[in-house]
C-alpha positions, -999 to 999 in steps of 0.1 A, spaced: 161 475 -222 184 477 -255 222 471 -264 232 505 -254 220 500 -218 245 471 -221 273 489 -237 268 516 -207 270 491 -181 303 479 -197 317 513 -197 301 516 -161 321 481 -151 352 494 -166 354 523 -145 350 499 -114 382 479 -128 401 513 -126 391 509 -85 393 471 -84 423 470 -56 414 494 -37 379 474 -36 393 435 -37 429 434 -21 427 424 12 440 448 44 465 436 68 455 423 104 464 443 132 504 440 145 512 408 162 544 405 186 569 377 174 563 341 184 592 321 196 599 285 188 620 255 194 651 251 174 672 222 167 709 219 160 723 197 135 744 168 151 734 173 185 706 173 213 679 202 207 683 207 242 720 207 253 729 226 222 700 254 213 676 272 237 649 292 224 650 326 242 628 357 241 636 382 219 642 410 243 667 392 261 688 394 230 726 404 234 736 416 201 770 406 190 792 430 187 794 453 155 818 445 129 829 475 107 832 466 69 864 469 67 874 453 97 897 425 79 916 455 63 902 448 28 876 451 8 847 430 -3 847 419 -38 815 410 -59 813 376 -69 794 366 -102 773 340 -111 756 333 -147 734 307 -157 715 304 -187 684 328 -173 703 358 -150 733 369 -142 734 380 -106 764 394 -88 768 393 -45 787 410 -27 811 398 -4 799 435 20 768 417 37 761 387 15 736 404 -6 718 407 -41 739 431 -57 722 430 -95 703 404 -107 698 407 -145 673 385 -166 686 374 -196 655 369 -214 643 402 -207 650 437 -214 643 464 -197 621 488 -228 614 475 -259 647 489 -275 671 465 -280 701 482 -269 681 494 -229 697 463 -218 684 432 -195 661 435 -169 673 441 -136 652 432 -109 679 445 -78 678 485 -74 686 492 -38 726 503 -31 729 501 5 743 464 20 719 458 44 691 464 19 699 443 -8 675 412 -14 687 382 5 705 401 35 709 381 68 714 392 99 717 371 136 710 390 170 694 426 158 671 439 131 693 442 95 685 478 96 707 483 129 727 456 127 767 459 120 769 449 84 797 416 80 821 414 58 824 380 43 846 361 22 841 338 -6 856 307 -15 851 321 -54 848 354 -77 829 343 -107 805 310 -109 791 292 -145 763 271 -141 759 250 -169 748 215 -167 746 210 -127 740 229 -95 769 246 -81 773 263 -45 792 296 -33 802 301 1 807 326 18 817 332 54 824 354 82 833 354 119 820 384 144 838 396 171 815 383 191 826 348 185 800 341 160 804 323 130 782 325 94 785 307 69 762 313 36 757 284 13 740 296 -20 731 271 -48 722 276 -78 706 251 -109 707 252 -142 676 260 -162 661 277 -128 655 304 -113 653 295 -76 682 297 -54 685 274 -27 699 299 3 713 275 36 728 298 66 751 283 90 754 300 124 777 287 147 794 301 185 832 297 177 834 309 210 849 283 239 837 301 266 806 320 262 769 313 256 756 339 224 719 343 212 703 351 187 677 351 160 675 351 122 665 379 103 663 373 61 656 409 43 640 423 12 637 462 2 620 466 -31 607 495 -52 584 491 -86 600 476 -112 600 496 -146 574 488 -161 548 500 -187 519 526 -180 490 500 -169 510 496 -135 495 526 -121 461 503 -131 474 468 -114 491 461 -80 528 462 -76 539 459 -38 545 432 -12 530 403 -9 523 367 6 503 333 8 496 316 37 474 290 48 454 288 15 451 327 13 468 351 -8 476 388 7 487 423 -8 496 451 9 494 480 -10 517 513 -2 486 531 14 481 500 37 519 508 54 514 545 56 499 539 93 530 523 104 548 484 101 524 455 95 537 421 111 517 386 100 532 353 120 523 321 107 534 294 84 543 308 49 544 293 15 561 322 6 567 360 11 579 384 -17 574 416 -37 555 420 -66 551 440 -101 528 433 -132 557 411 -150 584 405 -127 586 391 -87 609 382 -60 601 357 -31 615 336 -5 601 307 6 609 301 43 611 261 62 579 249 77 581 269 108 560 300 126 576 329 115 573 365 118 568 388 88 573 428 84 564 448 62 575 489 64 571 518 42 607 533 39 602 561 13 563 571 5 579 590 -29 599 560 -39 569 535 -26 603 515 -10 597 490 17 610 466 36 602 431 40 619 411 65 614 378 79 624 367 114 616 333 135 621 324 171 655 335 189 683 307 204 709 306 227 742 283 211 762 267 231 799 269 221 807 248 196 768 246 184 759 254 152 719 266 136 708 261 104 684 282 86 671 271 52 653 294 26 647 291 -11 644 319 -30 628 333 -69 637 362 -88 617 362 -122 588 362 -144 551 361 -131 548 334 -158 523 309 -149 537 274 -158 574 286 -149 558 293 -113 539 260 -114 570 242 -119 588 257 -88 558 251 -60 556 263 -33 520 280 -48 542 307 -62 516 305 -89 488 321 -69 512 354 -76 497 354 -112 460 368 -101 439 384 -126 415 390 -97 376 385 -91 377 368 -124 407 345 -120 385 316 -125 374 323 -160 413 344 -167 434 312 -163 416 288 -190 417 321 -211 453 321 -207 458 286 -214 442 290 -250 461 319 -255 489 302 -252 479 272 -270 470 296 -299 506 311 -302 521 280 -303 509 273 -335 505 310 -345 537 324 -332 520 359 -333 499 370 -295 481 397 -319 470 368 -343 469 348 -311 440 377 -293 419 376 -325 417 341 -331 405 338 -293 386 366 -295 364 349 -327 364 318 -300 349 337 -276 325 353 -296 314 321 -317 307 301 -281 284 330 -273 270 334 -307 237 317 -298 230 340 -266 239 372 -285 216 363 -314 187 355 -290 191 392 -274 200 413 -307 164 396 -323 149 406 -286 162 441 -290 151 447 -329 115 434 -315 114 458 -287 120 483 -318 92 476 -338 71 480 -306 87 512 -297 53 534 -314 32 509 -299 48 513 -263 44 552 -268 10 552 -275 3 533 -243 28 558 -219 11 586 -234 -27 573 -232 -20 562 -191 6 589 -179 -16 599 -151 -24 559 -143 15 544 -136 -2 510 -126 -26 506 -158 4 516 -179 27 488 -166 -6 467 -166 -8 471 -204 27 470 -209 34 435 -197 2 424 -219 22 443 -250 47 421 -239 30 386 -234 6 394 -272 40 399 -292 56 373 -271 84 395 -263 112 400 -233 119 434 -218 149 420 -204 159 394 -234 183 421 -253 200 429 -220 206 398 -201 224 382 -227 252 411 -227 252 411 -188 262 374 -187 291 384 -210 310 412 -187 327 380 -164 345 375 -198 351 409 -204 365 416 -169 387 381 -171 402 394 -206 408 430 -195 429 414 -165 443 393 -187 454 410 -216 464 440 -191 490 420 -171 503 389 -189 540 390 -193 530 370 -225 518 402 -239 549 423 -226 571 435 -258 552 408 -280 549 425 -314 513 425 -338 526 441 -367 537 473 -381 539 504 -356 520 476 -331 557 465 -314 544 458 -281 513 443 -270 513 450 -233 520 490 -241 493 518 -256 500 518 -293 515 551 -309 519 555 -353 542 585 -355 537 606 -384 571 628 -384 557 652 -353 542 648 -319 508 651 -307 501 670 -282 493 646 -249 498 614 -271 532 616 -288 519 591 -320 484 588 -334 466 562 -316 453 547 -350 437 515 -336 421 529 -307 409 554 -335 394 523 -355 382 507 -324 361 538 -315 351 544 -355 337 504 -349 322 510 -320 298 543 -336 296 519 -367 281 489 -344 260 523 -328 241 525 -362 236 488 -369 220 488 -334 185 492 -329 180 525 -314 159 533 -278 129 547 -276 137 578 -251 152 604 -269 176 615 -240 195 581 -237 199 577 -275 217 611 -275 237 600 -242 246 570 -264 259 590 -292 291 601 -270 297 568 -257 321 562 -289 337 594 -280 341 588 -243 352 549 -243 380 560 -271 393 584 -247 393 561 -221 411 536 -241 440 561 -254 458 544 -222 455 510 -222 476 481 -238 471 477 -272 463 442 -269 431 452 -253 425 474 -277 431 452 -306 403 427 -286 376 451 -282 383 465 -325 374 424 -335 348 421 -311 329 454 -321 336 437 -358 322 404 -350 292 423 -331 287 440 -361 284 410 -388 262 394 -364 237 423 -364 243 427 -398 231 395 -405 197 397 -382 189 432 -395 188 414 -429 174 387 -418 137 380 -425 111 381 -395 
């Protein structure tokens, strides 16, 4: 077994990272009906003030036009140091929410990113409803005590409230810190009523689509998502095609997904009730709603409901600082072990770098210097097998008719020249966990989104394109490093010792050709670590091919 067995399996477990969710992300347990709990009103006795009812004994209040004041909602706007997001005063909502340390394409002038692209009321992020499901519920118009909010140095609130027909009163209490970016989300429901019991239960909404992001997201999950009771679950679009999946239990937090970019909301310490449903197929648009156990108020009682909510970058130590185990959001997978302390030296790198393409080769020469010993043993393993290779003949030709007196004298071949079948192979194998961790890694980190190399290399995270006055056909630019990093992969071919069997070292002869193709695709920062690794592979069997035996 030689190096190019190894290369092939590499090539092999590439194509199975092409299929990893559909093999690794976990499936959704059957529907569950909503649990009811016990709720407590602030101020008063839990049990003269709030009775937990069942859900289909709801009496919804009744609907409240828009416009029933006789004006019309304004947007109110808040900007902090991170975002600027505006609500509107027509439901409550997320009307934009625009990250200020982020565009939205590597131009300049596209503009910040905006994490918000839903239009109706009752389907912007952050949408509450009391007594019916926000996608049939009357949508309230609110008022604000502001139209425009600075946070600066401390947290500030906005407040908004309404009062139904019905009697019932909401009030929304938003915070929002500096420096953050959680917002702390407190509802107030209260019976202004003097007369009449009203129930109820809570219902917080999310509908997302995909962020815009670059081409490896048809590669990498975007979608809903959640983590409860130590375990992390995605629910891919194909998952909800079957109909609405509900989970109830206690959440550290529910949300939606891209490669870069998330929004979540992390609910009290209760049993609640999550949905998830697929609104458009072609848009991949679903809902996410969240929902715990219906009351009954008294008049003059009042509910509180408590969320805290993020909208931002799957950045790893920004989500570590919030809690919650928002940090489990930033998976790279089977691998995630060996990805995260990758990541960390990454990191540690740029810092004193201040270049993630310096930053990838410099770990990258790491890498390959901790596993210099194990690669040297295999490549000296391989260029033995080589110089047995007319030896080896001889012995399949002389007992082709006799299978067990061939392997007989083959293993003796083996134990005179004191050589490994295995030895040039088993050192590659125990390298693919690295090579899976850093295709994750380097496919997925917002580090590595819009993080320039040099030259025509202006974004890491993105396939790399050298435009030469006209388009390519297919490709737009000339892919010149993935043209290098195939030209060192057939020049690492040569320095290679070469199999035996005629038919696999012409099979290996394309593998140049086919792993370029494959790589046309992928982010340039993957590209750029496979180029120094072929390099490094190189000088290393450079080295032992000149070395005496």
């Amino acid at each position: 077994m030689d190096n190019k067995r190894a290369l092939l399996a590499v090539v092999l477990s590439l194509g199975i990272l092409l299929v990893y969710n559909q093999l690794f992300v976990s499936h959704a347990p059957p529907v569950v009906p909503i649990a009811t709990q016990t709720s407590e009103v602030m101020g008063q006795s839990p049990d003269a003030a709030v009775t937990s009812i069942s859900p289909s004994s709801l009496t919804p209040p009744v609907p409240l036009p828009v416009m029933a004041s006789g004006r019309e909602g304004v947007d109110v706007v808040v900007e902090t140091s991170l975002y600027t997001a505006v609500f509107t005063e027509n439901g409550g909502g997320l009307k934009s929410f625009k990250l200020k340390n982020y565009t939205a394409e590597l131009a300049g002038d596209s503009g910040e990113q905006e994490l918000v692209v839903q239009t109706e009321f009752n389907e912007l992020p952050l949408y509450f409803s009391w007594g019916a499901d926000p996608s049939s519920a009357a949508i309230p118009l609110y008022e604000a005590d502001r139209t425009a909010l600075v946070v600066r140095d401390d947290a500030q609130t906005l407040t908004m409230n309404t009062r139904l027909p019905s009697g019932v009163v909401m009030r929304r209490m938003m915070t929002f810190h500096p420096d953050s970016y959680v917002i702390d989300l407190e509802v107030q429901v209260s019976n202004g009523s003097t007369e009449h019991q009203v129930q109820g239960a809570p219902f917080l909404r999310l509908v997302n689509e995909p962020f815009a992001e670059n081409m490896n997201s048809r590669f990498l999950f975007t979608g809903p998502a959640q983590y409860a009771g130590g375990v992390f679950d995605q629910f891919k679009v194909a998952d909800l095609e079957d109909g609405k999946i509900e989970k109830v239990g206690v959440f550290d937090w529910i949300g939606y997904e891209g490669i870069y970019f998330m929004m979540a909301v992390v609910p009290g310490a209760e049993q609640q009730t999550v949905s998830y449903q697929l609104l458009d197929p072609l848009k991949k648009k679903v809902s996410t709603t969240l929902s715990s156990g219906a009351v009954a108020l008294s008049p003059g009682n009042i509910k509180s409901y408590s969320y805290s909510s993020y909208l931002g970058p799957k950045k790893l130590e920004i989500l570590k600082g919030v809690g919650s185990n928002l940090s489990k959001a930033v998976n790279f997978g089977f691998f995630d072990f060996l990805a995260k302390p990758m990541l960390f030296l990454l990191n540690f790198i740029f810092d004193y770098v201040k270049n993630y393409g310096v930053a990838i080769i410099l770990l990258t020469v790491l890498i390959k210097a901790v596993f210099w010993p194990l690669s040297y043993k295999g490549m000296k393993s391989m260029k033995a097998m080589q110089k047995l290779g007319p030896k080896m003949t001889q012995i399949r030709e002389k007992y082709s008719d006799d299978r067990d007196r061939m392997n007989r004298e083959m293993m003796q071949l083996y134990k005179t020249y004191n050589v490994s079948p295995v030895g040039g192979c088993l050192p590659m194998l125990a390298q693919i966990p690295v090579f899976f961790a850093l295709y994750r890694l380097l496919m997925q980190t917002i580090e590595l989104r819009h993080a320039p190399f040099f030259g025509w290399i202006t974004d890491l995270s993105a396939p790399e394109r050298l435009f030469i006055g006209f388009d390519l056909p297919y490709l737009g630019g000339l892919p010149l490093l993935t043209l290098c990093m195939g030209l060192s992969m057939f020049l690492q071919q040569k320095l290679t010792p070469q199999p035996a069997d005629a038919t696999q070292a012409k099979i290996m002869m394309f593998m140049p050709v086919i792993f370029t193709v494959i790589s046309i695709k992928f982010a340039s920062g993957l590209v750029l670590y496979w180029l120094v690794n072929n390099l490094l592979s190189m000088l290393q069997q450079y080295a032992i091919n000149k070395a005496p035996d």
